[in-house]
N, CA and C atoms of all chains as a GROMACS GRO file, in nm:
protein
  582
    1UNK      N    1   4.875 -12.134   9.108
    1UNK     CA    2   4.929 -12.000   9.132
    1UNK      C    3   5.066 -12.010   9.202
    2UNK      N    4   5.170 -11.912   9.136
    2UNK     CA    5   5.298 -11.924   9.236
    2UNK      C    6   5.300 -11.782   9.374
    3UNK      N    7   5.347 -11.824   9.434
    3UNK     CA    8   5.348 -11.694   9.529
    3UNK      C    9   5.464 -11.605   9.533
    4UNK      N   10   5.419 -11.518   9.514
    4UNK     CA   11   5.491 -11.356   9.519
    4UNK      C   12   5.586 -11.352   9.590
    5UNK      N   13   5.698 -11.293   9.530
    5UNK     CA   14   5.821 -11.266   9.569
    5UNK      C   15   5.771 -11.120   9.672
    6UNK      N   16   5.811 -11.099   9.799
    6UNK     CA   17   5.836 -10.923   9.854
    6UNK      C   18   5.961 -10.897   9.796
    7UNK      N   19   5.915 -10.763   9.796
    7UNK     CA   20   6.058 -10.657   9.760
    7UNK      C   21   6.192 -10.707   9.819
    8UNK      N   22   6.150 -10.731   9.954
    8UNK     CA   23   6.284 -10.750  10.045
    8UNK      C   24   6.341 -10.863   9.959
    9UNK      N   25   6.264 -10.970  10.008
    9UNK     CA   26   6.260 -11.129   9.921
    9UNK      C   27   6.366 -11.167   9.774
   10UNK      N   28   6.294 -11.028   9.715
   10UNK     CA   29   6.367 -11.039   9.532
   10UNK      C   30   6.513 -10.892   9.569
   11UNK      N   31   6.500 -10.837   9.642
   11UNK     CA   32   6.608 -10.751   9.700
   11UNK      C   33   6.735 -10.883   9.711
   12UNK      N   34   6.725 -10.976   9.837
   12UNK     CA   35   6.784 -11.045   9.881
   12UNK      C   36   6.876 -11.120   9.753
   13UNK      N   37   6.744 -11.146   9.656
   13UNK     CA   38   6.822 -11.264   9.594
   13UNK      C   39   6.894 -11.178   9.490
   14UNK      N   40   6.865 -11.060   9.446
   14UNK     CA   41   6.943 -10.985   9.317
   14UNK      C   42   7.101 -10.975   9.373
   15UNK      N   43   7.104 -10.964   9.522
   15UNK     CA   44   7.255 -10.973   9.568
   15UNK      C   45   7.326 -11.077   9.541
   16UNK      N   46   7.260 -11.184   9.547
   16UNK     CA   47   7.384 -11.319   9.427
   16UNK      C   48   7.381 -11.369   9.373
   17UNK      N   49   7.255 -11.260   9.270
   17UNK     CA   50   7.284 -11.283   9.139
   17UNK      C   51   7.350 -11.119   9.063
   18UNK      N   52   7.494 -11.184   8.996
   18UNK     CA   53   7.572 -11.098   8.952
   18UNK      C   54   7.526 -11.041   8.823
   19UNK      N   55   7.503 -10.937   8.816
   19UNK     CA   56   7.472 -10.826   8.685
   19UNK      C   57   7.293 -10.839   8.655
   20UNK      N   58   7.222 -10.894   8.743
   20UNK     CA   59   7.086 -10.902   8.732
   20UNK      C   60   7.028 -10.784   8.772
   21UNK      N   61   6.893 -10.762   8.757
   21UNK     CA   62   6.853 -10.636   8.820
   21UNK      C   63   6.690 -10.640   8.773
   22UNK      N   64   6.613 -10.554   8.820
   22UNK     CA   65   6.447 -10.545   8.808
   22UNK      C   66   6.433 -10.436   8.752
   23UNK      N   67   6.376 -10.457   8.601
   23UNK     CA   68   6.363 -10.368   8.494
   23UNK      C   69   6.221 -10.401   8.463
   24UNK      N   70   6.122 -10.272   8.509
   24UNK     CA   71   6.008 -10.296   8.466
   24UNK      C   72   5.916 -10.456   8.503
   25UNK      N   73   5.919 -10.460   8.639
   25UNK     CA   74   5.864 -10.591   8.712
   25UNK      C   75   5.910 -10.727   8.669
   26UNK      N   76   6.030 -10.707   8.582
   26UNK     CA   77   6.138 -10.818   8.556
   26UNK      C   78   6.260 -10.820   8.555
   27UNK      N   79   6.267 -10.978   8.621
   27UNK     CA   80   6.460 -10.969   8.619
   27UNK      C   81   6.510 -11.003   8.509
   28UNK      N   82   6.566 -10.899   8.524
   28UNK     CA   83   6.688 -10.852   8.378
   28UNK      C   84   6.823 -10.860   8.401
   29UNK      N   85   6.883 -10.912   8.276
   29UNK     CA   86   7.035 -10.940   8.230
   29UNK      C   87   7.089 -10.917   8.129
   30UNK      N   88   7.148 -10.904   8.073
   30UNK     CA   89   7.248 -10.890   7.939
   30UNK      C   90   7.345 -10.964   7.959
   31UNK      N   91   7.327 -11.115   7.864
   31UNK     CA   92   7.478 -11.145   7.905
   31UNK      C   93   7.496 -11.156   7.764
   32UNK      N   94   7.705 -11.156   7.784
   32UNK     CA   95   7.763 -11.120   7.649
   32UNK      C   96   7.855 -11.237   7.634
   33UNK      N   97   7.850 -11.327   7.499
   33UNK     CA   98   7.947 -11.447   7.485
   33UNK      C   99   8.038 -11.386   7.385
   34UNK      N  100   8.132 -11.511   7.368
   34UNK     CA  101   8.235 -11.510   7.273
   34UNK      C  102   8.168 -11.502   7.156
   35UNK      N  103   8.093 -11.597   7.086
   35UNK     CA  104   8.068 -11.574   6.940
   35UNK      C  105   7.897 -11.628   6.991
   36UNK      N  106   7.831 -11.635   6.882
   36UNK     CA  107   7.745 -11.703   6.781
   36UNK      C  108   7.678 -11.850   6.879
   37UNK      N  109   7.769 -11.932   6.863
   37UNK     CA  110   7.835 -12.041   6.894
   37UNK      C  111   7.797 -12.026   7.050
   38UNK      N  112   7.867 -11.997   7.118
   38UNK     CA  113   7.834 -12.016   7.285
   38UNK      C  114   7.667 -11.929   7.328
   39UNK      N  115   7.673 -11.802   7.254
   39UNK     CA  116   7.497 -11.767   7.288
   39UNK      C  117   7.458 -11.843   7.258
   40UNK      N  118   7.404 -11.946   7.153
   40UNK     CA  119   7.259 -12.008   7.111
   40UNK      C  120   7.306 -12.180   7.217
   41UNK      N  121   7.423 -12.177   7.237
   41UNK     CA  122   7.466 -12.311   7.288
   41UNK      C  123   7.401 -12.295   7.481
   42UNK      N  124   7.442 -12.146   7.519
   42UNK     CA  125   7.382 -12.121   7.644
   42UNK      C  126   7.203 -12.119   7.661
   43UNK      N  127   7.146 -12.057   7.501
   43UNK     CA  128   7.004 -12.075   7.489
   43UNK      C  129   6.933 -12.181   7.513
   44UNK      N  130   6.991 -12.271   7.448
   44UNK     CA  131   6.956 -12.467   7.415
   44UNK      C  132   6.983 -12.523   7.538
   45UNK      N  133   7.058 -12.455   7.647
   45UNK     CA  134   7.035 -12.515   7.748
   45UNK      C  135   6.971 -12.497   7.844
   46UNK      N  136   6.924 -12.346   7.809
   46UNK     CA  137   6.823 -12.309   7.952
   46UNK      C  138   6.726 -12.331   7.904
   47UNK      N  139   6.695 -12.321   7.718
   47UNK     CA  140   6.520 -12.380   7.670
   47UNK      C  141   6.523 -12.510   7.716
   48UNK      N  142   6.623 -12.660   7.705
   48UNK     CA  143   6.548 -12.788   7.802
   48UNK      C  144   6.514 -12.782   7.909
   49UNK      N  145   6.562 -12.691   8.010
   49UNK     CA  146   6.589 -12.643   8.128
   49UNK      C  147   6.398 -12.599   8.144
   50UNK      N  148   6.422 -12.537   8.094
   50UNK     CA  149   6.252 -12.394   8.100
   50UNK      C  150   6.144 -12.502   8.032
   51UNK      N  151   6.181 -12.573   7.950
   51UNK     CA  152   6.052 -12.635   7.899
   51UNK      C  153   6.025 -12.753   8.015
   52UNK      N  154   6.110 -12.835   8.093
   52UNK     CA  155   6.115 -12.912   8.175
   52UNK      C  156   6.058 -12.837   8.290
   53UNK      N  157   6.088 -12.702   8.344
   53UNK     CA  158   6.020 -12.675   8.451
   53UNK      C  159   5.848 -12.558   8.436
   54UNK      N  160   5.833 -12.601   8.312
   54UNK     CA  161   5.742 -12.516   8.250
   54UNK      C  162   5.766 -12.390   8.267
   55UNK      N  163   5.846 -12.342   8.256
   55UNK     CA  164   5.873 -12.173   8.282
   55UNK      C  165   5.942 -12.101   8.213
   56UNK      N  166   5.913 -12.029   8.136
   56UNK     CA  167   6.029 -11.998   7.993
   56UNK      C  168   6.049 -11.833   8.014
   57UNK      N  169   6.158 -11.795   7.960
   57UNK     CA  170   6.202 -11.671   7.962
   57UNK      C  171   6.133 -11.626   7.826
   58UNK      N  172   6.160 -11.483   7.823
   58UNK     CA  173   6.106 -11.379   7.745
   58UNK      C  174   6.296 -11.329   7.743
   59UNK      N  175   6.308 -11.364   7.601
   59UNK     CA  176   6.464 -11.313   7.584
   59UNK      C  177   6.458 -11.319   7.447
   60UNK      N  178   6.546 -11.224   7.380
   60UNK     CA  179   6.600 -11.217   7.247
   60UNK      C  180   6.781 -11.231   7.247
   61UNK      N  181   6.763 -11.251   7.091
   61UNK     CA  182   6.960 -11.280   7.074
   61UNK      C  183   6.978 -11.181   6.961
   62UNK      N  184   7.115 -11.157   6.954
   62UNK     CA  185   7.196 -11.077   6.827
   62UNK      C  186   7.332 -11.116   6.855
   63UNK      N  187   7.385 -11.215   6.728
   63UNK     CA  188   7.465 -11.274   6.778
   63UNK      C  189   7.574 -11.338   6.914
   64UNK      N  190   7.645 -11.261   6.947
   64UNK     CA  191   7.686 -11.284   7.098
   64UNK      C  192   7.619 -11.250   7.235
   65UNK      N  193   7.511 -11.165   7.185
   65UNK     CA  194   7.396 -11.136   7.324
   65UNK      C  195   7.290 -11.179   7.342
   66UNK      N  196   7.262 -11.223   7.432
   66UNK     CA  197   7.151 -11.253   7.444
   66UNK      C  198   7.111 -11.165   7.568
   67UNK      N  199   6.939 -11.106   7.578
   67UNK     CA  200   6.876 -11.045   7.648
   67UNK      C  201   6.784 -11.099   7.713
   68UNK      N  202   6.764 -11.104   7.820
   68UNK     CA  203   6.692 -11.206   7.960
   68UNK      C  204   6.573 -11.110   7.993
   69UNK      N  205   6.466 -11.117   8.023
   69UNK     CA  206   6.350 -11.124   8.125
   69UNK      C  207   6.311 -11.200   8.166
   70UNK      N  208   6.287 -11.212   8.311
   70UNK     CA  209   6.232 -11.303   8.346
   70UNK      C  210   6.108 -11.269   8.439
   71UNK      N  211   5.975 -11.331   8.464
   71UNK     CA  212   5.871 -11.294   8.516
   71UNK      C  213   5.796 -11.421   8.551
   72UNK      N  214   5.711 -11.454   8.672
   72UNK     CA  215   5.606 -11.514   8.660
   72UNK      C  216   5.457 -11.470   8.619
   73UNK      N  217   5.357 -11.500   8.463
   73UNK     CA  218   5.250 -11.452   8.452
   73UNK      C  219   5.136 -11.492   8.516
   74UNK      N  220   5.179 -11.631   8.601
   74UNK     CA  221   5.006 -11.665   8.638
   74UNK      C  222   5.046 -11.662   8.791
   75UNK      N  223   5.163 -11.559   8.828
   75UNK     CA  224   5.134 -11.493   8.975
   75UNK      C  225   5.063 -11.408   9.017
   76UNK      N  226   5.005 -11.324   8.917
   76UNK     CA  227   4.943 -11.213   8.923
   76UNK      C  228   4.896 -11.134   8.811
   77UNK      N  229   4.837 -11.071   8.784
   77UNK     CA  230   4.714 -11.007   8.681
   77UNK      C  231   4.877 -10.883   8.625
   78UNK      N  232   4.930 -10.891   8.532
   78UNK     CA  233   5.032 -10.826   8.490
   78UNK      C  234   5.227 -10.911   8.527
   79UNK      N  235   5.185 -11.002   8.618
   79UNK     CA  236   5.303 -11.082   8.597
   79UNK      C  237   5.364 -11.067   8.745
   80UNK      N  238   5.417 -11.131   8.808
   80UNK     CA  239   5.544 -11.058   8.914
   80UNK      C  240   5.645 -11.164   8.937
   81UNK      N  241   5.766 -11.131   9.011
   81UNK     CA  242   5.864 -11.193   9.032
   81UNK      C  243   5.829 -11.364   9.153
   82UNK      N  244   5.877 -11.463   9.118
   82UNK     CA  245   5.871 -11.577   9.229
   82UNK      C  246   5.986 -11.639   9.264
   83UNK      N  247   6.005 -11.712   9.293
   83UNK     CA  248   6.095 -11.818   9.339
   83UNK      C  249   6.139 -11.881   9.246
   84UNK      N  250   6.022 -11.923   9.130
   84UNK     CA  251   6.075 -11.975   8.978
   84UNK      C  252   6.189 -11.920   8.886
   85UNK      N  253   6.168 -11.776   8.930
   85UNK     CA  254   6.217 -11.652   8.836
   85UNK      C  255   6.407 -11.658   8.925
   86UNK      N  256   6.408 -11.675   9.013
   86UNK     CA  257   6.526 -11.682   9.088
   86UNK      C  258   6.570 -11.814   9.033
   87UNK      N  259   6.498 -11.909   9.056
   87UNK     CA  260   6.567 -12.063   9.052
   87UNK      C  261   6.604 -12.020   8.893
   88UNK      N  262   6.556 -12.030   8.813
   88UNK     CA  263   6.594 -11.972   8.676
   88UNK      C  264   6.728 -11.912   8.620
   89UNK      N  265   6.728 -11.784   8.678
   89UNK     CA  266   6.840 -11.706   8.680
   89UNK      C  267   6.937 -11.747   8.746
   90UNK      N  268   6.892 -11.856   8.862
   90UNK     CA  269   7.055 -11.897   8.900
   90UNK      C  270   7.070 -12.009   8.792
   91UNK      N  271   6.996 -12.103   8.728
   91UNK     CA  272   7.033 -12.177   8.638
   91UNK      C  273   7.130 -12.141   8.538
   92UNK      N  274   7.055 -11.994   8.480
   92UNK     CA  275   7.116 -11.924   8.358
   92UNK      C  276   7.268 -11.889   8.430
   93UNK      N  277   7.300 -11.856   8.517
   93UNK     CA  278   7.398 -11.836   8.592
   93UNK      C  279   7.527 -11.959   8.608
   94UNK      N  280   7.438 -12.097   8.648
   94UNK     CA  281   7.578 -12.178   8.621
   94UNK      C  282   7.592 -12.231   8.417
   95UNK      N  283   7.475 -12.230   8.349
   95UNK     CA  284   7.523 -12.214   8.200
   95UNK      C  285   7.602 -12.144   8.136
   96UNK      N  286   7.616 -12.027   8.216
   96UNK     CA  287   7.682 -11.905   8.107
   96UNK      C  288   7.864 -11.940   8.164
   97UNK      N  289   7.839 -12.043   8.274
   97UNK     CA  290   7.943 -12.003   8.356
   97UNK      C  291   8.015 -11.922   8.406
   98UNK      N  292   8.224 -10.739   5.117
   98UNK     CA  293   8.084 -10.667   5.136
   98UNK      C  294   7.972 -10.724   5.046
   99UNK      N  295   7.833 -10.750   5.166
   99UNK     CA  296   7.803 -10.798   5.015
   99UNK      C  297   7.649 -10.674   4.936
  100UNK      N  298   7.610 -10.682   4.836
  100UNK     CA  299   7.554 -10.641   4.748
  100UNK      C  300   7.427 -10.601   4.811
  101UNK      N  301   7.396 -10.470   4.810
  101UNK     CA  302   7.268 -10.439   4.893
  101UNK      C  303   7.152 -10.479   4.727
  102UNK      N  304   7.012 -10.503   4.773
  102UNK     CA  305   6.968 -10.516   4.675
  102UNK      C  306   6.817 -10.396   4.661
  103UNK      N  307   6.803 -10.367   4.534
  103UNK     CA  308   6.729 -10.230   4.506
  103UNK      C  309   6.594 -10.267   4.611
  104UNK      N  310   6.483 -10.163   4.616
  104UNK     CA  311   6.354 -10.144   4.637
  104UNK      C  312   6.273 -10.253   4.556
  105UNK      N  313   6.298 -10.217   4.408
  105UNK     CA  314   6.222 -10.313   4.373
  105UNK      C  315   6.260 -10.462   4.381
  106UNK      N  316   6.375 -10.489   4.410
  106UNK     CA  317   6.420 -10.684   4.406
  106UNK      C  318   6.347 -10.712   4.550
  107UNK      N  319   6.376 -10.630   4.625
  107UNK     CA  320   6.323 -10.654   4.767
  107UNK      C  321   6.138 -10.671   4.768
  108UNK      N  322   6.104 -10.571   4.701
  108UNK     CA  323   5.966 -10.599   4.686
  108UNK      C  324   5.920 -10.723   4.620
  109UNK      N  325   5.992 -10.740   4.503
  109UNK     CA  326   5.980 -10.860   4.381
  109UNK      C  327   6.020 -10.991   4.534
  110UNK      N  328   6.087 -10.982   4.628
  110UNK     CA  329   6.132 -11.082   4.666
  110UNK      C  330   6.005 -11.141   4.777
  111UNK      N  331   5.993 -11.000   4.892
  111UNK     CA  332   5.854 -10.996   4.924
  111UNK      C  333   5.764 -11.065   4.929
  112UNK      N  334   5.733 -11.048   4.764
  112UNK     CA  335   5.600 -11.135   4.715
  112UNK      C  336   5.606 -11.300   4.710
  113UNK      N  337   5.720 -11.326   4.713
  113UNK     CA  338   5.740 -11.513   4.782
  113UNK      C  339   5.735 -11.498   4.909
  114UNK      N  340   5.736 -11.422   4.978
  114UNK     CA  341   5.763 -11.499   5.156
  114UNK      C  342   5.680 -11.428   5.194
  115UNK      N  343   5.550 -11.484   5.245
  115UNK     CA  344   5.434 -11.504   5.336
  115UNK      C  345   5.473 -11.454   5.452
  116UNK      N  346   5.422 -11.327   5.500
  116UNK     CA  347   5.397 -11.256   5.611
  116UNK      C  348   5.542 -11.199   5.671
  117UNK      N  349   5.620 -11.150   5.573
  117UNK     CA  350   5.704 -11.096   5.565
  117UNK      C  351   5.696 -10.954   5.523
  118UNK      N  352   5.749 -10.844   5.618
  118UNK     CA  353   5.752 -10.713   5.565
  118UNK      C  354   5.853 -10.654   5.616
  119UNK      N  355   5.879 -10.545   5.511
  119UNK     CA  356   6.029 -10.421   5.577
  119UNK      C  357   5.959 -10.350   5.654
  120UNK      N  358   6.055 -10.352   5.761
  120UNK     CA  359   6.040 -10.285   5.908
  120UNK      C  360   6.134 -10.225   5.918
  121UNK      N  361   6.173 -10.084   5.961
  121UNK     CA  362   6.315 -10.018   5.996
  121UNK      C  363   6.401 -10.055   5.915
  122UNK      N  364   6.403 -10.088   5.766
  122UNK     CA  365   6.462 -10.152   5.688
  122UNK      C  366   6.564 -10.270   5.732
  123UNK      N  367   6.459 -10.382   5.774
  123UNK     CA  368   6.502 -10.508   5.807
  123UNK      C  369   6.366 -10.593   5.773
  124UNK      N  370   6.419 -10.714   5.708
  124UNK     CA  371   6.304 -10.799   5.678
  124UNK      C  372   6.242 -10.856   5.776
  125UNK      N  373   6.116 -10.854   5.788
  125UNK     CA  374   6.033 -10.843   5.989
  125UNK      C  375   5.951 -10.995   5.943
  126UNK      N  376   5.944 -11.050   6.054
  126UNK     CA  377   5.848 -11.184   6.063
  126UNK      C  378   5.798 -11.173   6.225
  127UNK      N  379   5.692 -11.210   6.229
  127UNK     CA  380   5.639 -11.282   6.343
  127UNK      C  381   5.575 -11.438   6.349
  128UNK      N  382   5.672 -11.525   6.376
  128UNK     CA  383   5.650 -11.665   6.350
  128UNK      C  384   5.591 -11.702   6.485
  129UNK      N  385   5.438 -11.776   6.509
  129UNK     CA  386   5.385 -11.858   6.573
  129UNK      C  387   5.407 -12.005   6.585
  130UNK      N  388   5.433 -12.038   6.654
  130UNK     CA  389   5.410 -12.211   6.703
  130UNK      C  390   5.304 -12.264   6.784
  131UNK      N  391   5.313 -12.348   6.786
  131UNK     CA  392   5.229 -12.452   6.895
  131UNK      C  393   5.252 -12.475   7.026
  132UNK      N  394   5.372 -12.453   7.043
  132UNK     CA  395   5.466 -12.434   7.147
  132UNK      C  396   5.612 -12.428   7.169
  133UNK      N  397   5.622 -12.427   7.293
  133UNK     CA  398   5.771 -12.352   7.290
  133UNK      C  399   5.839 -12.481   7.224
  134UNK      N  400   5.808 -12.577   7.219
  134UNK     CA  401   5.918 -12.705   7.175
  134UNK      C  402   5.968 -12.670   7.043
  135UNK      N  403   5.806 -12.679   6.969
  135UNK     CA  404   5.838 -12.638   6.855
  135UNK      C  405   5.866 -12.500   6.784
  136UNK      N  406   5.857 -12.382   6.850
  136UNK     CA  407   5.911 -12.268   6.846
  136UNK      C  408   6.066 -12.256   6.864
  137UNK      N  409   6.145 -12.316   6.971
  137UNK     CA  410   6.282 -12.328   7.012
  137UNK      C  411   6.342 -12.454   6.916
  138UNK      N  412   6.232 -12.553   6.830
  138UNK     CA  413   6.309 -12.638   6.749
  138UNK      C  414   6.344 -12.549   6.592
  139UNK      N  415   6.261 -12.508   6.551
  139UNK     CA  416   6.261 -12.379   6.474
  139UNK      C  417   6.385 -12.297   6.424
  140UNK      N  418   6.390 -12.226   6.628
  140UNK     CA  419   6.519 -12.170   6.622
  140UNK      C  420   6.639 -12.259   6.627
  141UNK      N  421   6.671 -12.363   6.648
  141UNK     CA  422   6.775 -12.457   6.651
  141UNK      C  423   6.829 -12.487   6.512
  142UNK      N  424   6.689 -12.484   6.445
  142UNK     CA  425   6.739 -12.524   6.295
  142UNK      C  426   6.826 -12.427   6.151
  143UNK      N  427   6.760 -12.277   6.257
  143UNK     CA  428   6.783 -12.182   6.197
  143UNK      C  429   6.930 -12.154   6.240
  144UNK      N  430   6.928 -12.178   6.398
  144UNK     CA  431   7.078 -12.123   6.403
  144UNK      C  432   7.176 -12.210   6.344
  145UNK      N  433   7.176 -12.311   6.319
  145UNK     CA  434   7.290 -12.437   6.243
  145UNK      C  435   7.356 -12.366   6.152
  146UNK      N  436   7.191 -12.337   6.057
  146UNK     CA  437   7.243 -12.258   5.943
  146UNK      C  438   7.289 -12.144   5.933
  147UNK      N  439   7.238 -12.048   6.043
  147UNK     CA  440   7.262 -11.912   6.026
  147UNK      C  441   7.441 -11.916   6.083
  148UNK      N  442   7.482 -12.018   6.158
  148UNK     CA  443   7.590 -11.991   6.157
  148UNK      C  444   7.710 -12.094   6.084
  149UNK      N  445   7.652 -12.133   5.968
  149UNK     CA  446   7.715 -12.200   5.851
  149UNK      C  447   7.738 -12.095   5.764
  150UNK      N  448   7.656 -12.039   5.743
  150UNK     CA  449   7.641 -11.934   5.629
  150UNK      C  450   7.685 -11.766   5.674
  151UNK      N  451   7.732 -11.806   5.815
  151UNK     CA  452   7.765 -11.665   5.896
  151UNK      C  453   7.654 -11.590   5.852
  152UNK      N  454   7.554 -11.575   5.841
  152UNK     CA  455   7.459 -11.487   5.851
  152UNK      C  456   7.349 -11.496   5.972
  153UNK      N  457   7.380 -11.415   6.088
  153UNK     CA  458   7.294 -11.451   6.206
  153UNK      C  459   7.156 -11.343   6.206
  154UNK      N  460   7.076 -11.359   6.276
  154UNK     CA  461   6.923 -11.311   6.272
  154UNK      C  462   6.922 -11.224   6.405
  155UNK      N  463   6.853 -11.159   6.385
  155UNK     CA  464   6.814 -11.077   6.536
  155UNK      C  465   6.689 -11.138   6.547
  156UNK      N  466   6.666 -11.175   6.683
  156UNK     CA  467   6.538 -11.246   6.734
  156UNK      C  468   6.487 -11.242   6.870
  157UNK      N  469   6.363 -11.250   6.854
  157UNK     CA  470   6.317 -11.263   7.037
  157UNK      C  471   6.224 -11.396   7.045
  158UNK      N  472   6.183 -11.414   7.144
  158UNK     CA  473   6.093 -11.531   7.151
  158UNK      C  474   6.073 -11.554   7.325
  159UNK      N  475   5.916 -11.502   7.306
  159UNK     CA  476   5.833 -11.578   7.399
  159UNK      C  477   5.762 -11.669   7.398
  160UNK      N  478   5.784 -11.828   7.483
  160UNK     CA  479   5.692 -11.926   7.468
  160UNK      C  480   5.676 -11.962   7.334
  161UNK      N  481   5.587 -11.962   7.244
  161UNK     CA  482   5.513 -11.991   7.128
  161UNK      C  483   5.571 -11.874   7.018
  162UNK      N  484   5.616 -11.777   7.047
  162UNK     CA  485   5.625 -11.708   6.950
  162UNK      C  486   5.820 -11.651   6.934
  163UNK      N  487   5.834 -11.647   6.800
  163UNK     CA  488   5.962 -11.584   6.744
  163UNK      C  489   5.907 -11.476   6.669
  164UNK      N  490   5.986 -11.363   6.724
  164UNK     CA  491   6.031 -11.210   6.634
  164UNK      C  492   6.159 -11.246   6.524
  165UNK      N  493   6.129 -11.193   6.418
  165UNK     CA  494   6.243 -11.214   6.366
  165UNK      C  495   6.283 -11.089   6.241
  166UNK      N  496   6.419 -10.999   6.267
  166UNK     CA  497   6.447 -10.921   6.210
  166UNK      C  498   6.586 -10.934   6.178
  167UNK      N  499   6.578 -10.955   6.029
  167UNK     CA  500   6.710 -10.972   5.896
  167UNK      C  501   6.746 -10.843   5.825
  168UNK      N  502   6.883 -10.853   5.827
  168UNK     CA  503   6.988 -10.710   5.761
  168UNK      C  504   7.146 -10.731   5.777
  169UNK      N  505   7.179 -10.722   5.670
  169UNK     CA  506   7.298 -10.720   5.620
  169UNK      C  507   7.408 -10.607   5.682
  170UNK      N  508   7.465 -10.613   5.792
  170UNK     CA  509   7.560 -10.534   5.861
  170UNK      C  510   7.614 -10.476   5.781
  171UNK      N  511   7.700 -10.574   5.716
  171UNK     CA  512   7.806 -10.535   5.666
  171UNK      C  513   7.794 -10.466   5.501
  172UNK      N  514   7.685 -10.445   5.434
  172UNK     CA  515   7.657 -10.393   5.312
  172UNK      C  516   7.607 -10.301   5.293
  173UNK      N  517   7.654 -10.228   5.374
  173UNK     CA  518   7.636 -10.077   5.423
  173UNK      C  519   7.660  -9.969   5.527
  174UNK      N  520   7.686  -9.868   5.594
  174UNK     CA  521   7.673  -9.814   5.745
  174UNK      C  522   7.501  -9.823   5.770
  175UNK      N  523   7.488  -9.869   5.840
  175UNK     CA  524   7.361  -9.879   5.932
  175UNK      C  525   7.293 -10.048   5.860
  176UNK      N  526   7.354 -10.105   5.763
  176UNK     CA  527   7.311 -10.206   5.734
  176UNK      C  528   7.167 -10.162   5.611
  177UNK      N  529   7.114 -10.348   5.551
  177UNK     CA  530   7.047 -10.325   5.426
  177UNK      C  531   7.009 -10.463   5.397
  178UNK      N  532   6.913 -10.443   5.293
  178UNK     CA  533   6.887 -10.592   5.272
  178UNK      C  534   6.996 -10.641   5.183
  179UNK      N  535   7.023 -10.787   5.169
  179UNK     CA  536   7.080 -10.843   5.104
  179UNK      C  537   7.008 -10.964   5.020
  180UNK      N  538   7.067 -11.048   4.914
  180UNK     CA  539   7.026 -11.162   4.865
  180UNK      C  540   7.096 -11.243   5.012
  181UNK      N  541   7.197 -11.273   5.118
  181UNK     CA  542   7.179 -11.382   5.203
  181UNK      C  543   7.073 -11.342   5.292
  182UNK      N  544   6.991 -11.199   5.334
  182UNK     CA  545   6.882 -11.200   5.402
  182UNK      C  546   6.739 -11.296   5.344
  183UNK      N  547   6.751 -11.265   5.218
  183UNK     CA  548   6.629 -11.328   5.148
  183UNK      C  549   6.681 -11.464   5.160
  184UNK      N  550   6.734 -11.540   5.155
  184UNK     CA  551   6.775 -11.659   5.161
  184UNK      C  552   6.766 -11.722   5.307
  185UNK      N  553   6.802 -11.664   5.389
  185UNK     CA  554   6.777 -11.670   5.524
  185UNK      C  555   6.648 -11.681   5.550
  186UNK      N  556   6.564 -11.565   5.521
  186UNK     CA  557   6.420 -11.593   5.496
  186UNK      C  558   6.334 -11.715   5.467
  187UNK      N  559   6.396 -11.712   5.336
  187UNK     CA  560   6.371 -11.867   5.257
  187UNK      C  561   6.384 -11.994   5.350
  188UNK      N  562   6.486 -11.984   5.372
  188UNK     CA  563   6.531 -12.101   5.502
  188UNK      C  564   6.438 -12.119   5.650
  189UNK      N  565   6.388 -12.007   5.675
  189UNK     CA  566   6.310 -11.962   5.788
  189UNK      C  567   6.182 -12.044   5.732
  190UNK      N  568   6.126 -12.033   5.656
  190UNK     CA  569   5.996 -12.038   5.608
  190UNK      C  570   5.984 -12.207   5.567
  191UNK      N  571   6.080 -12.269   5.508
  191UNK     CA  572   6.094 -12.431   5.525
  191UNK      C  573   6.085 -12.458   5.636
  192UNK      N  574   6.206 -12.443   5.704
  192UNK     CA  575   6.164 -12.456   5.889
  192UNK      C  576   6.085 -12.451   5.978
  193UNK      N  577   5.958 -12.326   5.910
  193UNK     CA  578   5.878 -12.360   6.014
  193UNK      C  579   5.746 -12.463   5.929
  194UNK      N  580   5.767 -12.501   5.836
  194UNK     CA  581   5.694 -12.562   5.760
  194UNK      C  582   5.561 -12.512   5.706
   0.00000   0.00000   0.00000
């Protein structure tokens, strides 16, 4: 089991992380690339990333966007935010550069 | 621009690709894996091509599973099927073996 982020806790960390936010008991992003080419190149690096720390996002692409959720499910009976979900998003954070 | 193709080619086309259906008039899949390795190898293979052939996919993917919804932007306002959607398809469906 991972342990639960508090409000304050996931408050704290949405402050540095830039354009993130809690949409429906997940942290959410939209980030927007140049082409084709740099989305699936930023994907391929957070999937070695996520499969290495067993923790994978819930995201879709359309060409230059890609769409982020992020959640822990075996924190709690419907999912909630952890420490994983932060370490994550700051990952996705130095990929996108 | 390329060539939207009738009701019936789309249906006629249909009937080759296994668990494929029009959705919001976009060709809809829900592809399962074994896991994310092989779910995210999947998509790796697809994007090579999808952006050889400039034809990119709208997709989501959690863990084990890819959404996948195909349409031709540009062969119409609001978009349409095309012969490179069905082909894309085609390509999808080798890939995941």
């Amino acid at each position: 089991m991972s342990e639960c982020l508090s409000q304050g806790e996931i408050t704290k960390a949405l402050e540095n992380l830039s354009g993130w936010n809690l949409e429906e008991g997940k942290l959410h992003k939209v980030f927007v690339f140049k082409n084709f080419i740099q989305a699936f190149g930023f994907m391929t690096q957070v999937a070695i990333v996520a499969e290495k720390r067993n923790h994978h996002p819930e995201w879709s692409n359309v060409y230059n966007k890609v769409v982020v959720d992020l959640v822990t499910h075996d924190a709690k009976e419907g999912g909630a935010i952890t420490e994983k979900d932060i370490k994550l998003a700051e990952f996705m954070e130095r990929a996108a550069g």
